[in-house]
GUKOLPA-886291 format. One line per 2 residues: number of its first residue (from 1); their letters; for each residue x, y, z of C-alpha. Coordinates in steps of 0.02 Angstrom, whole numbers, plus 32768, in hexadecimal, padded with zeros to 4 digits. Layout:
<recs>
NUM) A) X/Y/Z ~ ... $
</recs>
This chain:
<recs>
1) XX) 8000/8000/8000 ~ 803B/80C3/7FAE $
3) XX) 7FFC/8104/8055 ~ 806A/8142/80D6 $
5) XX) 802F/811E/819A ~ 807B/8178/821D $
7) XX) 8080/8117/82C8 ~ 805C/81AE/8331 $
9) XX) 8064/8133/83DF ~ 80B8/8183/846C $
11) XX) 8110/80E6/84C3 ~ 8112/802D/8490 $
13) XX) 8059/7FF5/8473 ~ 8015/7F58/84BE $
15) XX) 8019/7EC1/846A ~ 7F59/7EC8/8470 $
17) XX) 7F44/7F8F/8476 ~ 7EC1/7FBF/8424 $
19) XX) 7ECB/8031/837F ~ 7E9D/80EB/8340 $
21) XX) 7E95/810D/8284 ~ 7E86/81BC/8295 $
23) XX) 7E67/821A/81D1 ~ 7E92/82D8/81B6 $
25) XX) 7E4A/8352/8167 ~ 7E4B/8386/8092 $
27) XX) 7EEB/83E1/80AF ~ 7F38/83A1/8147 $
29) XX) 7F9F/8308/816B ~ 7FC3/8286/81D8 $
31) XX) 801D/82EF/826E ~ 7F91/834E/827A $
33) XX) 7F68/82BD/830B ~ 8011/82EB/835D $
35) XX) 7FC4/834A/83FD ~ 7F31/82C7/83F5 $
37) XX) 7FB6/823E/840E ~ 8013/829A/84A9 $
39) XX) 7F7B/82B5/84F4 ~ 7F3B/81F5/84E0 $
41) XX) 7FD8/81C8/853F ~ 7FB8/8233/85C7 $
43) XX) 7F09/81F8/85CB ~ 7F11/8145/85C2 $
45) XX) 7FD3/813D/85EE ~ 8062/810D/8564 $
47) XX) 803B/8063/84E4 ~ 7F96/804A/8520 $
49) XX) 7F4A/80A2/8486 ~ 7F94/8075/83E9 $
51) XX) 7F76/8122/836D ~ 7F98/811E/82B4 $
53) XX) 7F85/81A4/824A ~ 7F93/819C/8178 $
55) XX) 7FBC/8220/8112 ~ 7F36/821A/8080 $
57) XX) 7F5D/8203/7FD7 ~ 7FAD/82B5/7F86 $
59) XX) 7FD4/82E0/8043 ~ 8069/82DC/809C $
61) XX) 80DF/823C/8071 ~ 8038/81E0/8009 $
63) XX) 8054/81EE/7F60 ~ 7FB9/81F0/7EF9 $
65) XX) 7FF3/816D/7E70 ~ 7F93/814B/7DD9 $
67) XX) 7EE0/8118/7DC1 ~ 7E39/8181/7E16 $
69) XX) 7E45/8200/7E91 ~ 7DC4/822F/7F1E $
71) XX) 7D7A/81ED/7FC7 ~ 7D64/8141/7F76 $
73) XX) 7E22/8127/7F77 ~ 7E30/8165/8027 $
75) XX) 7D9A/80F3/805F ~ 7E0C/8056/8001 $
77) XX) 7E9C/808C/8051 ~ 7E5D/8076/80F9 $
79) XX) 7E05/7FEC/80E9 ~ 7EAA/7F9D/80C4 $
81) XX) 7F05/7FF0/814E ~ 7E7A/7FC6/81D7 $
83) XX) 7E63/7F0A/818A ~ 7F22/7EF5/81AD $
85) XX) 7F1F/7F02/8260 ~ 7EF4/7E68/82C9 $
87) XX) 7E49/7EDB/830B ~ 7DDC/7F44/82CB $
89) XX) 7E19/7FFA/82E1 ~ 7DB1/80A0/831E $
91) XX) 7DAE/80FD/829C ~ 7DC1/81C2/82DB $
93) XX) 7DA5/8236/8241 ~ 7D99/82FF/8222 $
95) XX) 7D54/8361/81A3 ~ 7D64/8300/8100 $
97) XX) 7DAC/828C/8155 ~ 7D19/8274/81B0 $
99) XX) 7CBD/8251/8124 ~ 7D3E/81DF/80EF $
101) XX) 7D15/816B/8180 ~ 7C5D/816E/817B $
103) XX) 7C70/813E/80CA ~ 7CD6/80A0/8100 $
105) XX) 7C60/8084/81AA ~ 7BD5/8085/812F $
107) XX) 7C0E/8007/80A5 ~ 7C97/7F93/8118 $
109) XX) 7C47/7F95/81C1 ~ 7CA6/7F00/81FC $
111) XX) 7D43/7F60/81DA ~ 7D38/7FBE/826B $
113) XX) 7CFE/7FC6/832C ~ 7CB0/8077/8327 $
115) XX) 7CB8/8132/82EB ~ 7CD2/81BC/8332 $
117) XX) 7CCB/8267/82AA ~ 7CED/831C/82C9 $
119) XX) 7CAD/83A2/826C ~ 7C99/8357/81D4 $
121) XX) 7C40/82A4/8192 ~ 7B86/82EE/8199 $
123) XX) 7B5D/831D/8113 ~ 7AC0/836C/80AB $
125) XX) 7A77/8316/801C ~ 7ACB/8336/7F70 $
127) XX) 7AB5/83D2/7F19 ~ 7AA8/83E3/7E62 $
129) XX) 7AEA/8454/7DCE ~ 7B95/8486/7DFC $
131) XX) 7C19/846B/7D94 ~ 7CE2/844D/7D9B $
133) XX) 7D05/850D/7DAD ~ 7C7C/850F/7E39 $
135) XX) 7CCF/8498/7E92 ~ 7D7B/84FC/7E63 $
137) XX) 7D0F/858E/7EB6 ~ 7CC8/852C/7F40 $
139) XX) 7D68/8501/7F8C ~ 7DB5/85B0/7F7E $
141) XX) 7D23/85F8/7FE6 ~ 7D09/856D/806A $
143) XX) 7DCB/854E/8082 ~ 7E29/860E/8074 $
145) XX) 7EC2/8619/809C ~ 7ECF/8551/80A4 $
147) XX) 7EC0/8543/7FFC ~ 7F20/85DB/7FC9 $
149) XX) 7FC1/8592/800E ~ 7FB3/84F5/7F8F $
151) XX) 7FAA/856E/7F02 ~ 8050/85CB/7F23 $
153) XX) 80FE/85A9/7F52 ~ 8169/85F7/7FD1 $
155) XX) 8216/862B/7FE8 ~ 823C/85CD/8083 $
157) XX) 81D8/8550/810E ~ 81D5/85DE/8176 $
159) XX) 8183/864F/80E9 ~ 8111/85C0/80E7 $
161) XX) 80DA/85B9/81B2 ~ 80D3/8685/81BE $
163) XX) 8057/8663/811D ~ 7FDF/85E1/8191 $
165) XX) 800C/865D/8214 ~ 7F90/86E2/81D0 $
167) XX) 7EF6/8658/81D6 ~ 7E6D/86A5/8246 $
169) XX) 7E51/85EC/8294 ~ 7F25/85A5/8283 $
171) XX) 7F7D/8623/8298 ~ 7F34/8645/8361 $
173) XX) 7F77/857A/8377 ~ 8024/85AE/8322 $
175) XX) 802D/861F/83A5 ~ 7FDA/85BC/844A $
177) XX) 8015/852F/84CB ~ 8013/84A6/8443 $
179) XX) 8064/8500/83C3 ~ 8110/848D/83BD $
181) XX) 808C/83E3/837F ~ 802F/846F/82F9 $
183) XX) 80D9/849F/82B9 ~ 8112/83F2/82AC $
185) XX) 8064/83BF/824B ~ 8094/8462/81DD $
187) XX) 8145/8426/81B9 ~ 8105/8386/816A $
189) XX) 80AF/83E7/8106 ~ 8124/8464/80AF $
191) XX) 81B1/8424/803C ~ 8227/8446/7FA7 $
193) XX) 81C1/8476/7F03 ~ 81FC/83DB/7E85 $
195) XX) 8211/8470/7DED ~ 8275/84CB/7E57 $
197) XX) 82BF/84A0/7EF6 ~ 82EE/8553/7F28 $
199) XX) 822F/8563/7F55 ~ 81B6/8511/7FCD $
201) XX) 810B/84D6/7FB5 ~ 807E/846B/8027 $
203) XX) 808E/83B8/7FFE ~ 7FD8/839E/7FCB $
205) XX) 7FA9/8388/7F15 ~ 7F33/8401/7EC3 $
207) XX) 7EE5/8364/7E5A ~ 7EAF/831A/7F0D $
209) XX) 7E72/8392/7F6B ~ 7E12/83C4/7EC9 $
211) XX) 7DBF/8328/7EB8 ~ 7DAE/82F9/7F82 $
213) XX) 7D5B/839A/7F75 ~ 7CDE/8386/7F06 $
215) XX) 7CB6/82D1/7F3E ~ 7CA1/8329/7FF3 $
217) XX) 7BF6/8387/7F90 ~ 7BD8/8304/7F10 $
219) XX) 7BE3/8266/7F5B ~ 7B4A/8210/7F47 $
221) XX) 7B5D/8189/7FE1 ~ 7BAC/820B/8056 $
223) XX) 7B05/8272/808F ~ 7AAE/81BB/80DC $
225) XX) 7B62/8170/810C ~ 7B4F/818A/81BF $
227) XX) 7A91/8144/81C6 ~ 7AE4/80BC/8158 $
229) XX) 7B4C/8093/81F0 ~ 7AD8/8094/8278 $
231) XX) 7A74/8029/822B ~ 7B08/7FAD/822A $
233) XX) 7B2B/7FD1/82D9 ~ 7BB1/8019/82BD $
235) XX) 7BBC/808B/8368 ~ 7BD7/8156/8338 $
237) XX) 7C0C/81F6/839D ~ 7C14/8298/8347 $
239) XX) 7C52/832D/8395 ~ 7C3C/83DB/8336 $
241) XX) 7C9C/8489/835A ~ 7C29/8518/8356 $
243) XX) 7C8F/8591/82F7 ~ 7CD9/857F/8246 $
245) XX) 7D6B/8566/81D5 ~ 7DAE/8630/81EB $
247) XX) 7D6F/862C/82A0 ~ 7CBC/8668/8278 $
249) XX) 7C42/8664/82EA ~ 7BDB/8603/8263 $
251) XX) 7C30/8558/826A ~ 7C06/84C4/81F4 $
253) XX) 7B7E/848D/826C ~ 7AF5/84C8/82DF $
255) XX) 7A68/8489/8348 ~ 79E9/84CF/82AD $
257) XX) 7A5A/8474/822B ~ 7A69/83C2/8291 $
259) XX) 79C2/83BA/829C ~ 799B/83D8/81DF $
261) XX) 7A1F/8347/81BF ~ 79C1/82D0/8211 $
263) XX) 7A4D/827B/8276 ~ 7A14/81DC/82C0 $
265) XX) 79F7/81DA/8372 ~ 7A79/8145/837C $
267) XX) 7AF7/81C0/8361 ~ 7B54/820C/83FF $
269) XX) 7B5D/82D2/83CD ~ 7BB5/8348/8433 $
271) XX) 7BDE/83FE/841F ~ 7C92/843E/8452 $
273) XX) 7C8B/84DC/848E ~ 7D07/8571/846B $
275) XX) 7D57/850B/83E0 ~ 7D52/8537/8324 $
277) XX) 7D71/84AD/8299 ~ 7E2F/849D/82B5 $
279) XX) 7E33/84A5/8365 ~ 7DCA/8420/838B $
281) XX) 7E5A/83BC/835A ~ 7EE7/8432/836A $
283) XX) 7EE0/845D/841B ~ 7EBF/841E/84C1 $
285) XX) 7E1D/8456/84E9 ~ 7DF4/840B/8434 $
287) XX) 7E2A/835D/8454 ~ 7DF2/8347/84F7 $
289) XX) 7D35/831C/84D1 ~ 7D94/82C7/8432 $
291) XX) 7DD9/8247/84A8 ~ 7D4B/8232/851F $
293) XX) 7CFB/81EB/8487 ~ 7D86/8180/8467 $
295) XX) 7D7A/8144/84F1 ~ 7CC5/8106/8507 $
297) XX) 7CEE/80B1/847B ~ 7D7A/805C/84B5 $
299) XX) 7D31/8031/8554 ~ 7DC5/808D/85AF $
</recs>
């Protein structure tokens, strides 16, 4: 398997510790779980937890390869990844990668022993009538400054971290307790451009983001995945931040909004409050309700 796996566990883990896929975000990467993994440790003490963390195809170390692109390829990939290990992971997702997991809970059930999604994975039904440049559009307007930095190159890494430095809802993390495991999830991002070294670029490829990005609106199983899941007991948490991607105090979801969606009461839903949608995962008032869920699902 092309895809790269970073074994974020702090210590040795048990010989029958149990396991944490946890999936980024459309633009992030694997050590975006870095803090997550520290503070596991602390909770449930060193090996106990085993935490791995891919970078997606076109992120990171994951090269996208040939063939199709979108959250099909990511749902395959993990599927392999969790069917590998000797139990069924929890899969932990955010954002797209959120969806990426309810897609998998919903069509390989026995792949896993439970979900737990943040901000992301719940979706509406499927619009209709946009086109390749809407999507193009789409992306600019939801993401920013997010997806500004994959469009340009800079003259050095630090160039590159002053750049995510200006983000309304980033740079504030940059800049807090926790900014040493943000910087390190920011270094595996930036590297040499390959037509010309002198310059630095983010890792992730245009091509994939474009098309994770469109399958994130498009994707005609993704709006019933999580139902899907229930419905093969597959047990759910999802935990939502109540401001958005720049720090708005609009976030993806609401009370008003959860309740047009129709999530099934199965579903553990919790609201994290004071967070926006990166520092539910970024920091550690974030995380903390993160892990609680992980651990009702562990049994720990």
């Amino acid at each position: 398997m092309s895809l790269h796996v970073h074994d974020l566990t702090v210590g040795t883990a048990a010989p029958d510790a149990p396991t944490v896929i946890a999936v980024h975000g459309i633009t992030g990467n694997g050590l975006n779980w870095t803090l997550l993994a520290e503070l596991i440790a602390e909770r449930f003490g060193p090996g106990v937890v085993r935490l791995l963390a891919p970078d997606l195809r076109g992120r990171g170390d994951s090269h996208i390869g040939p063939g199709p692109l979108g959250l099909a390829v990511h749902v395959q990939d993990l599927f392999v990844l969790a069917s590998s290990l000797p139990h069924p992971p929890l899969l932990l997702g955010h954002s797209m990668g959120a969806a990426v997991c309810a897609l998998l809970a919903a069509t390989h059930p026995e792949a896993i022993r439970g979900l737990v999604l943040v901000d992301g994975g719940v979706n509406f039904p499927v619009p209709s009538g946009l086109g390749d440049s809407d999507i193009d559009q789409t992306l600019r307007v939801v993401l920013g400054p997010a997806m500004k930095r994959l469009e340009r190159t800079f003259d050095s890494p630090t160039a590159y971290l002053e750049f995510v430095g200006e983000h309304q809802a980033v740079g504030p993390l940059l800049r807090g307790p926790d900014a040493d495991q943000v910087r390190r999830y920011l270094d595996h991002d930036v590297r040499p451009c390959a037509a010309d070294p002198t310059k630095y670029a983010s890792s992730c490829v245009l091509a994939a983001i474009r098309a994770d990005g469109k399958d994130v609106i498009f994707h005609p199983a993704l709006a019933g995945a999580v139902r899907r899941a229930v419905e093969q007991d597959v047990p759910i948490d999802f935990l939502w931040a109540p401001r958005g991607l720049f720090d708005e105090p609009q976030g993806l979801y609401d009370p008003e909004r959860l309740k047009l969606l129709h999530v099934p009461d199965e579903v553990r839903v919790t609201k994290v409050p004071d967070t926006n949608h990166y520092s539910i995962v970024l920091s550690r008032p974030g995380l903390g309700p993160v892990i609680d869920a992980v651990a009702r699902h562990l049994d720990r």
